[in-house]
C-alpha positions as CSV (number, residue, x, y, z in Angstrom):
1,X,32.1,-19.9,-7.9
2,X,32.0,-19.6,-11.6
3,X,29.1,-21.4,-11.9
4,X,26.8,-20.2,-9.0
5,X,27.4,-16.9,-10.6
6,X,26.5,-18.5,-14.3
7,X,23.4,-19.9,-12.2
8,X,22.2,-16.7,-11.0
9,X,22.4,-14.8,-14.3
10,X,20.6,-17.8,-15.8
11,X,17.9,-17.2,-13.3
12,X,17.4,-13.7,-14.1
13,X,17.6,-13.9,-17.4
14,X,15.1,-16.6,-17.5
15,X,12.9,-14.6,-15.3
16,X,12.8,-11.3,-17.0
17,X,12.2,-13.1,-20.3
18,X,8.9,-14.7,-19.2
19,X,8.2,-11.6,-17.6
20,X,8.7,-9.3,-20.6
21,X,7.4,-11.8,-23.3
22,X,4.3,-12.8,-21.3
23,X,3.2,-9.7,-18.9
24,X,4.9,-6.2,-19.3
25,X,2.1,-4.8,-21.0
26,X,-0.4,-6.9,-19.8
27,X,-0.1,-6.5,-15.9
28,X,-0.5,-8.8,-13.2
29,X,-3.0,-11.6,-14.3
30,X,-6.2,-11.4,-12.2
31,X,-7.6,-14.3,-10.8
32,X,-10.8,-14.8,-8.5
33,X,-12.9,-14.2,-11.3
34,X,-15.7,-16.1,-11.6
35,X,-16.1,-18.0,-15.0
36,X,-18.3,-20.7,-16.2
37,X,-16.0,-23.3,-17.0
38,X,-13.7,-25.0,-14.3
39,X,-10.6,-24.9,-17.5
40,X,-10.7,-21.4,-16.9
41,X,-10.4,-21.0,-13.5
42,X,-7.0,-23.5,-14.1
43,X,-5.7,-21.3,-16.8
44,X,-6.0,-18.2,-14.6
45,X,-4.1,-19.7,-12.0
46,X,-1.3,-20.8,-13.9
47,X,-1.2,-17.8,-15.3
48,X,-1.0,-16.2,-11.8
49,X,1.5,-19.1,-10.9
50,X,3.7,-18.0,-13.6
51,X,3.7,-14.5,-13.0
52,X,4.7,-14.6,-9.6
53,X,7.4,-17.7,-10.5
54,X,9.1,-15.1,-12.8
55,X,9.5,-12.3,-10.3
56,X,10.7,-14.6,-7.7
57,X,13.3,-16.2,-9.9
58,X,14.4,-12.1,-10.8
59,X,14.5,-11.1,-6.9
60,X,16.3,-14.4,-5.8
61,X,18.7,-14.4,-8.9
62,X,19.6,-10.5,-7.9
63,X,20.2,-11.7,-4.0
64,X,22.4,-14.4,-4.5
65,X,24.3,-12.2,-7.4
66,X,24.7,-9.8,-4.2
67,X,25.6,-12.4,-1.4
68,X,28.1,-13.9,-3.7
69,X,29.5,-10.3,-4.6
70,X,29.8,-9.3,-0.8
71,X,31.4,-12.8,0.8
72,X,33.9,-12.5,-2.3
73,X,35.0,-9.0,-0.8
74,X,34.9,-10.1,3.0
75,X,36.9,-13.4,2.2
């Protein structure tokens, strides 16, 4: 159990530094721009990619920190 738990904080923590190094004060990256060169367009969706990859990781890490927490108090 030890190490779901070491898991799930790894996750957050990997999550929320991406998100704080990369895009609190920046804001969602926008995407659907139209650019000139096709590298762009790949760079903008990475950059969407990752944004959304680091919220995800914070949101799952948090519901499996609470799943584990509640079946440990039923069982």
């Amino acid at each position: 159990m030890g190490e779901l738990i070491f898991v799930c904080l790894f996750m957050i923590a990997v999550g929320s530094l991406v998100y704080i190094k990369k895009y609190k004060n920046n804001g969602k990256p926008e995407a659907g721009i139209k650019r000139e060169n096709l590298l762009d367009y790949y760079k903008d969706y990475s950059n969407l990619k990752l944004y959304w990859t680091s919220i995800s990781f914070i949101v799952l890490g948090v519901i499996f920190l609470l799943t584990i927490l509640i079946l440990e108090l039923v069982f």
